[in-house]
Structure formats: C-alpha cells, structure tokens
C-alpha positions in Angstrom: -6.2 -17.7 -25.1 -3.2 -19.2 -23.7 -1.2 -16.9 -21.2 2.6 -17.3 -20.3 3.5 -15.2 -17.0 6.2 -15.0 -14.5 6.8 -12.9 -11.7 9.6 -10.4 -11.9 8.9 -9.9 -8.1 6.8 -9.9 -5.3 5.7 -14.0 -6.4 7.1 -15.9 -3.4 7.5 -12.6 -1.2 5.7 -9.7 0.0 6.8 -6.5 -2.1 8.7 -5.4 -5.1 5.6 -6.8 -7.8 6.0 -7.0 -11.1 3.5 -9.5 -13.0 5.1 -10.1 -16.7 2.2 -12.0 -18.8 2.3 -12.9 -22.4 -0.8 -13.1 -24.1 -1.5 -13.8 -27.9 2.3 -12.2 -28.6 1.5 -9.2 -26.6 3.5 -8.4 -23.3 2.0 -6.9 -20.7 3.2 -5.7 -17.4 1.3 -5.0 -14.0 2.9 -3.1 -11.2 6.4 -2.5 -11.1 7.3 -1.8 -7.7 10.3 -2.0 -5.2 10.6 -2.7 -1.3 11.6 0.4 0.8 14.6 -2.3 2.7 17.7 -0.5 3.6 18.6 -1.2 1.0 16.0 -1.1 -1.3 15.1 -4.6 -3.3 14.1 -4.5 -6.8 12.2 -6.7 -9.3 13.8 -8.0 -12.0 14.7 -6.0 -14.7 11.4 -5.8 -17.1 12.3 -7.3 -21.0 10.8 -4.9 -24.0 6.7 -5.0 -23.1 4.0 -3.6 -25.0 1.7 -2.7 -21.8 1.5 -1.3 -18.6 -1.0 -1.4 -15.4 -0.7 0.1 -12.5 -2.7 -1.2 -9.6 -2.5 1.2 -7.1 0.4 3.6 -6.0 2.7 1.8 -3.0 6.1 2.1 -3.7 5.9 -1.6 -3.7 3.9 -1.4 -6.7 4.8 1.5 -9.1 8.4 2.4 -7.4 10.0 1.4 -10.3 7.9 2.9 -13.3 10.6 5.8 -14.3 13.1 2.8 -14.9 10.7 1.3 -17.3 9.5 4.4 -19.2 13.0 6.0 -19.3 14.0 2.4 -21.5 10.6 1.7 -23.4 8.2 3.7 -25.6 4.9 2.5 -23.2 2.3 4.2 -21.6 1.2 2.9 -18.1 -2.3 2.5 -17.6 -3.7 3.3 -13.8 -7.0 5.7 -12.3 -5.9 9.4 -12.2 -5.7 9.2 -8.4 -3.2 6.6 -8.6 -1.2 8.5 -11.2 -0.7 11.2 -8.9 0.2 9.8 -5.9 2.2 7.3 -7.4 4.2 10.4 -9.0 4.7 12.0 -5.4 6.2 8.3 -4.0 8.3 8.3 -6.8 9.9 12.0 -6.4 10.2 11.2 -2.3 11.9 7.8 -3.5 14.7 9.5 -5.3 15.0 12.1 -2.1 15.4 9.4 0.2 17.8 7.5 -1.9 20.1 10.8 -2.1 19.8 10.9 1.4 20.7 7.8 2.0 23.5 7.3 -0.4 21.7 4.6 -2.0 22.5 4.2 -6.0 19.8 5.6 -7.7 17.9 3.3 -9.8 16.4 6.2 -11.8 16.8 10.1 -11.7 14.2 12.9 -11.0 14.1 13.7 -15.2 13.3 9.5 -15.1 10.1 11.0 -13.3 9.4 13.5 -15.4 8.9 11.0 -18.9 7.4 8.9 -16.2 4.8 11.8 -15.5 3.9 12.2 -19.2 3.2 8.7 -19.7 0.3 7.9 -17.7 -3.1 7.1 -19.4 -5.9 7.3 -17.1 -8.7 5.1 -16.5 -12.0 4.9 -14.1 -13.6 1.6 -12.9 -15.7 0.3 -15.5 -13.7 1.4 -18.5 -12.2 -1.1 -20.9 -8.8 -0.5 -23.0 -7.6 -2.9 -25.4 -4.1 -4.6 -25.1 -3.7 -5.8 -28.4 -6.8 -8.2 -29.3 -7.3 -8.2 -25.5 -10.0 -6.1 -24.1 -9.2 -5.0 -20.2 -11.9 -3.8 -18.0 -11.4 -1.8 -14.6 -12.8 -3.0 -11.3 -12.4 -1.8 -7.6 -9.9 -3.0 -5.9 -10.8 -1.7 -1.9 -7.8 -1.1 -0.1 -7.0 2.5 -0.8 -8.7 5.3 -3.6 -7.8 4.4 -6.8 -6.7 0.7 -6.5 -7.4 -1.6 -9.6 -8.3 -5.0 -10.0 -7.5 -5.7 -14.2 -10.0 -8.2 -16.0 -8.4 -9.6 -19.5 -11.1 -10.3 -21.4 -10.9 -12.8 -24.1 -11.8 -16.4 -25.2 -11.0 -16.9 -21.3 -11.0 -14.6 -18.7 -8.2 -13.6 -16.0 -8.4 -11.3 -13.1 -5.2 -9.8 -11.6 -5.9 -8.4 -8.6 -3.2 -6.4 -7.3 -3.7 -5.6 -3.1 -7.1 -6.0 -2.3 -9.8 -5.4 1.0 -12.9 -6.9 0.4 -14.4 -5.4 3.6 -15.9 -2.0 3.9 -13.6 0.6 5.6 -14.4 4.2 6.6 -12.3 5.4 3.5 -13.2 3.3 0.6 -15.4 0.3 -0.2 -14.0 -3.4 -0.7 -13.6 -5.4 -3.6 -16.1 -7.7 -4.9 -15.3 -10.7 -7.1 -15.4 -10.9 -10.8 -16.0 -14.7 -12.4 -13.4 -15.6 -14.5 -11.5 -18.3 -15.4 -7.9 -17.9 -14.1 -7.4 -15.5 -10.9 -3.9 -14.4 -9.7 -4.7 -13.1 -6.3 -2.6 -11.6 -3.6 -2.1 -13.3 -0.2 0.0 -11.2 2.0 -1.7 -12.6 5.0 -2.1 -16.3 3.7 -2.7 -17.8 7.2 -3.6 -14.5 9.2 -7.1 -13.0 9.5 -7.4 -9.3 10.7 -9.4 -8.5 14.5 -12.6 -6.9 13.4 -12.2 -3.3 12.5 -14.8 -1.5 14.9 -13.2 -3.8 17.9 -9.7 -2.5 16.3 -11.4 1.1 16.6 -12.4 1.4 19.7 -8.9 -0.2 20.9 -7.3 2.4 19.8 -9.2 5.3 21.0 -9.7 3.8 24.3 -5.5 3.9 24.1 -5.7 7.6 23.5 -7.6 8.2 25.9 -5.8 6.5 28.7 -2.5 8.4 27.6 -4.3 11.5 26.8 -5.4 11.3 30.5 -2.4 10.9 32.1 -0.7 13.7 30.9 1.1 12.2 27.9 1.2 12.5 23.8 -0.1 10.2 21.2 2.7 9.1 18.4 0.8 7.6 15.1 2.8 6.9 12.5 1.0 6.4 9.4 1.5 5.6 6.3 0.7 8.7 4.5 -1.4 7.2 1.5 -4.8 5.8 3.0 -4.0 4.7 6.4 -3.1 8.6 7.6 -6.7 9.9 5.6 -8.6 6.3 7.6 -7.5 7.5 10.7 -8.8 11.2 10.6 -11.9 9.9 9.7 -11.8 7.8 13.0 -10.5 10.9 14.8 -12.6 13.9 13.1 -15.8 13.0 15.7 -13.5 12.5 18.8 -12.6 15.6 21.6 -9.1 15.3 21.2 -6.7 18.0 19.2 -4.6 15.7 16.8 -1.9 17.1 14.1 -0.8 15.6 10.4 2.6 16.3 9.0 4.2 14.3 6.3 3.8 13.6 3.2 0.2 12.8 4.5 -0.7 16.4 3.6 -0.3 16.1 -0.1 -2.0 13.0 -0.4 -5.1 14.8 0.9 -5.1 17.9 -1.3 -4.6 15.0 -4.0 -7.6 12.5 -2.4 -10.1 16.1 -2.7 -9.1 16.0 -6.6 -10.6 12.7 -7.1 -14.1 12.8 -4.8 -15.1 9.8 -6.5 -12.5 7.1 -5.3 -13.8 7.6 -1.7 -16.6 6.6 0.3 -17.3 9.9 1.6 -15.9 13.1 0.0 -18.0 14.6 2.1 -16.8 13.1 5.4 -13.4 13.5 4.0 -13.5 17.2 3.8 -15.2 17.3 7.4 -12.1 15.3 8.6 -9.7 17.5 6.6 -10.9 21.1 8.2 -10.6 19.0 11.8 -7.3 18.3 11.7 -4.4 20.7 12.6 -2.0 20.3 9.9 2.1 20.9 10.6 3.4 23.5 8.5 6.6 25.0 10.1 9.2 23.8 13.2 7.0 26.2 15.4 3.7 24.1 14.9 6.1 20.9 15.2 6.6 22.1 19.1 2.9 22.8 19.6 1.7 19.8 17.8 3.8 17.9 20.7 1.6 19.8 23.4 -1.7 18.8 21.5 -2.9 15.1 22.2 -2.2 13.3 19.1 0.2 13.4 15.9 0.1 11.7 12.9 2.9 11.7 10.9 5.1 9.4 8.0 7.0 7.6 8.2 4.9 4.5 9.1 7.5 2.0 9.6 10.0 4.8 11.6 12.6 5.0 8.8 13.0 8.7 8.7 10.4 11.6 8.0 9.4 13.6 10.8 7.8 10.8 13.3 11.8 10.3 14.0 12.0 13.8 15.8 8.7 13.6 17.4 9.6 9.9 18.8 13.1 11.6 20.3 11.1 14.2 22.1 8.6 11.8 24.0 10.8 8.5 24.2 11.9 9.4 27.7 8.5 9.8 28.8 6.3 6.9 30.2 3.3 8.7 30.0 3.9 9.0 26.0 3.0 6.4 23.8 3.9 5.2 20.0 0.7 3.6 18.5 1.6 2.0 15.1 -1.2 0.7 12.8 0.5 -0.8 9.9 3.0 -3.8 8.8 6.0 -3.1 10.3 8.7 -4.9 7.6 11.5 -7.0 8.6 14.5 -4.8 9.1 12.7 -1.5 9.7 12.6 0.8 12.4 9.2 -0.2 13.5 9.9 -3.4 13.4 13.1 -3.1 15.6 11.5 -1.0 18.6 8.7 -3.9 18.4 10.9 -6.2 18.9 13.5 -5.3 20.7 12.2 -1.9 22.3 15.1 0.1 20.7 15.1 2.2 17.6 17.6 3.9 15.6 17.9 8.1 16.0 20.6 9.4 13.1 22.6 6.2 13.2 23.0 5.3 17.0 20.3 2.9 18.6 18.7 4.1 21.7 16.0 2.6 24.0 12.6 4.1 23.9 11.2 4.3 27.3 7.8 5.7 26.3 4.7 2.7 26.0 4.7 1.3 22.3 1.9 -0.7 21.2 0.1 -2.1 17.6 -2.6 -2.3 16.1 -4.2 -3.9 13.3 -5.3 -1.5 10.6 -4.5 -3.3 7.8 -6.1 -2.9 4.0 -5.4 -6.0 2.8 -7.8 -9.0 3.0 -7.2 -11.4 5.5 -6.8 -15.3 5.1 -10.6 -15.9 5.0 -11.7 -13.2 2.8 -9.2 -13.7 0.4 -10.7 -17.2 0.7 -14.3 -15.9 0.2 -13.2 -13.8 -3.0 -11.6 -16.7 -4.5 -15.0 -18.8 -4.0 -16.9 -15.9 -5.4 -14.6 -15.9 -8.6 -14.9 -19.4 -9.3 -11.5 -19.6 -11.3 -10.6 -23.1 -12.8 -6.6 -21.9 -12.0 -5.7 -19.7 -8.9 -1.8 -18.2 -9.4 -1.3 -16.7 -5.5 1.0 -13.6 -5.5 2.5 -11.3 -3.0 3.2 -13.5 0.2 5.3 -15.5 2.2 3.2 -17.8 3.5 1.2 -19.1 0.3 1.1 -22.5 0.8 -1.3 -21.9 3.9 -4.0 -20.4 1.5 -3.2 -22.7 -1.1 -4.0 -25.8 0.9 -7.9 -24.3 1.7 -8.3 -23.7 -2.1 -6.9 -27.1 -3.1 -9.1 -28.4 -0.5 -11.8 -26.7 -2.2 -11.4 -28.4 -5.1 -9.3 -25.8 -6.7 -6.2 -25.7 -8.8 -3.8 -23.6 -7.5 0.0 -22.4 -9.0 2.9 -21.0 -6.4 5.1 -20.0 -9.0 8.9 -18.2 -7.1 10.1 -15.4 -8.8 11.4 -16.3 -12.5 9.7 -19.1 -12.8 7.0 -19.3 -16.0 3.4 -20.6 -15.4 0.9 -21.1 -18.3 -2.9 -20.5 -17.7 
C-alpha cells in the first residue's frame, strides 16, 4: 500500500493540522484545524476528499470542519466526546470572530451541517476507508483523543496530540507497531518537570498567596486542563470558582464516563467546585481563594475582567498552566509584564508566574513511543523544532521525513 500525503498545515509548525493522505485512490483527511492568532491562520484549503478523522477537539484540530462539510458530501469520523466539544469550539469560534471583526471563514448554519455529519466511534472500533480498515486507539492527552491505525498490506499510525504519561484526568497513550508512524512533536527538544513536582508547585503557590491575603488567577484552557486542575484542587481547603466555557465542557465530560480515568473522581471534583453563574457570583468568586476561568492564553473571556480587578494588587497572583502562543496575551504579560485590557496595554502589578501542565508528550516520551512502534519511516508533525527529535531517531537507526507544509511525502 503505497501512501501519498502532504500537510495542509500544522507540518513545519505548531497548529492549524490538516494531514491530506492518499491511499489506494482514496483521500482521506485528519484534523482540520486553525490557530486562534490575531488573526487567525488557516490550513490550506482541503481538495475534494473521501474521508474524515478527527483526533481530538482543539480548535487547532477540528476549527475548520464547517468549511469542509459546507463544500463536500463527507462525514467526519471522531469519539462522541470529541464530537461535542469540538461543536461548542466551533460555535465560540464564530462568536469570537464577530467580535473581533475577523472575516468569517464559515457561518453558524456551516455548524449546523457540520453537527449532522459526525459519525462516532469508540477505541477499539474499526471503520473502513475504502479497502482500508482503520482502528481506534487512545490517544492520552484529553477524553476522547484518537490515535487512527490504517490497516492494510502495511500499517500507519497517525497520531494526532498525544501524552503517554498518566495524568489525573485520562490515561496515556501506548504504542501501536506499525510500519510508518507520523507522530507529533510539539516539544521536539523540551521534556516536561515531573507532574507531581509540577503539583505540589503550584499548590504550595496557592497557598503562599492565599495566605497573604491575595486571590488566585488560573486561566485554563477550558477543555481538559480546567477539568485536571479540579481534580488537583477538589482534596485541598481552599474555596476555588470555574466560569467559562469550562462549565460546558464538564456537563459534556459526565456524558461520556468512559473517556476519563475517574468518572467517579470527576463528579466528586464537579460538586466541589463553586461554579460562576451571574456578575454577582463574578464579585464573590474574587473574595474566594482561587478562580479558574478561559481564556487560557488571556485573549478575552472572562479571566480579562478578573485580571483588571487584582492587577494592582501584589498580593494577587496570575498562575498560568498552559502554552502561552506567540502573539497572545499570555504570552505578552510573560514577557513583557504588560497585557492588553479592551485595546490599551497596561502593566500588571500583581505576581505572574507558569507552570508546566502540559498534555502533550515531551521530547523523550515521544522518543520512547516511537521506539515502542518500531516504524521503518517516521513523518514528524506539529512542531517547530523537529529536526531536534529527528536527529535522536535517525540516530536510532530510524528513517525519518520533515516534510513543510505543501510538500508531498510517499510512505
């Protein structure tokens, strides 16, 4: 089985993915996605395909699915979980871009074909593309994620994001032997602090601030990091508030038990936490100890109004936990303690500090799945820094491709 792919995005950089492969005349198309910039990148526009698999629902990966469905007669295949959440980015996506003034790559009826053309699948199942058979597999790094085996006279895994290591939310990926991989490697080069070390960081933060009087800012990313850090807080003394879209994700994360580690736990962490529900409970969640609240990288959502009310305040803090991108908010007050309130950059006076929380595999587990696959060709995806990663395999014995974006490789 000869394949033909090429990247309509996210090959030489870290978002907007779409991984066009050709195989035995049949197209097929995994993830779809665009980057949340101001403004907003997007892939390459998609050719007439035949299939469609979702990995997981970032917008980075399925932000772009109402364009596709809108122009072809396709059904995109993804785990019920991911169907719904991935619905819920998109409809946010067009309300941001209204607000924004941005030119909308697809409307909210776009959304609506979108919504009728999901086909769900759970790990383990097998659809066929054509001649080709597919088979689900877990893909760790938040409920729902999906790593897609193609199945013929050779084998090829597509992983989409991927966390091999255990987290309180979901378990990591294993390998699946095959004979061509294409692997993400967002951090090519990076590895991740351990997690429990990250952990008690964070609360021992909390509790200094907590202590002296001040409030907690988390912003979270409101699809698996916001639901991880309940779980981390749900044991702990301290009062802590979610609002955001967070909220929705978790009614949708109680619909689909069997995507996390723990429904159980979930639920525990759920009744714990003090959810925002009106501008009233927005001034006492700013008394409580800690809020968590979207948007993760600062670029609008409700953390903006909560950051204006503490950023005078040095015995406040802002604690991110995820990848701040270039050009964001979160990225700005990193770097250059400043951040932008409504268009007019102010300096935030309150402590600001990060921490690693990340669900992606780090440098040498993605080097330890790779091993475990044991792939004649590796095709690395989704990262600016490949050639790091692709050195250790090479030096490994194995072959590896670094295709750009638009370029065709063959496996």
């Amino acid at each position: 089985m000869a394949i033909e792919g090429e990247f309509l995005g996210g090959g030489h950089e870290v978002g907007r993915l779409g991984i066009l492969l050709k195989c035995r005349d049949q197209r097929m198309l995994f993830d779809y996605g665009m980057t949340a910039t101001d403004p907003p990148q997007y892939p390459a526009p998609a050719p007439p395909i035949d299939f469609m698999f979702l990995t997981h629902s970032h917008l980075d990966h399925c932000g772009m699915i109402p364009w596709l469905t809108a122009r072809y007669d396709i059904d995109i295949t993804s785990t019920g979980v991911s169907r719904e959440v991935g619905v819920l980015l998109m409809e946010d996506s067009v309300k941001i871009g209204a607000a924004e003034g941005y030119p909308e790559p697809y409307t909210s009826e776009d959304i609506k074909i979108a919504k009728r053309r999901f086909s769900d699948i759970m790990f383990g199942d097998t659809v066929d593309a054509g001649d080709t058979q597919v088979v689900a597999h877990p893909g760790g790094h938040i409920p729902g994620a999906t790593m897609y085996e193609l199945v013929d006279r050779k084998t090829t895994l597509v992983t989409g994001d991927i966390h091999t290591l255990e987290t309180r939310l979901v378990q990591g990926a294993k390998p699946v032997k095959c004979d061509n991989l294409i692997m993400e490697s967002t951090y090519s080069g990076r590895n991740h602090p351990s997690r429990l070390k990250t952990e008690y960081s964070l609360l021992k933060k909390i509790e200094e601030v907590t202590n002296r009087g001040g409030t907690c800012i988390i912003p979270s990313f409101a699809v698996g990091r916001t639901q991880e850090l309940m779980l981390l807080l749900k044991d702990s003394r301290y009062e802590f508030w979610l609002d955001g879209m967070g909220r929705k994700v978790n009614k949708i994360y109680l619909r689909y038990p069997e995507y996390v580690k723990s429904a159980k736990r979930l639920r525990q962490a759920f009744r714990k936490t003090r959810e925002v529900r009106s501008v009233h409970a927005r001034s006492r969640a700013l008394k409580g100890d800690i809020i968590l609240t979207t948007s993760g990288m600062l670029d609008g959502g409700p953390v903006v109004s909560y950051i204006e009310a503490i950023r005078d305040d040095p015995k406040s803090a802002i604690l991110l936990t995820g990848y701040q991108v270039e050009g964001c908010n979160g990225r700005k007050l990193l770097e250059t303690g400043t951040m932008d309130f409504r268009g007019v950059t102010e300096r935030v006076q309150c402590e600001v500090l990060k921490f690693d929380f990340s669900a992606h595999a780090g440098h040498d587990e993605l080097l330890a799945f790779a091993k475990g696959c044991d792939p004649e060709k590796i095709v690395l995806m989704h990262g600016d820094q490949r050639e790091i990663l692709a050195g250790d395999l090479r030096a490994d014995g194995f072959e590896v491709l670094l295709p750009r974006n638009g370029e065709k490789f063959n496996l």
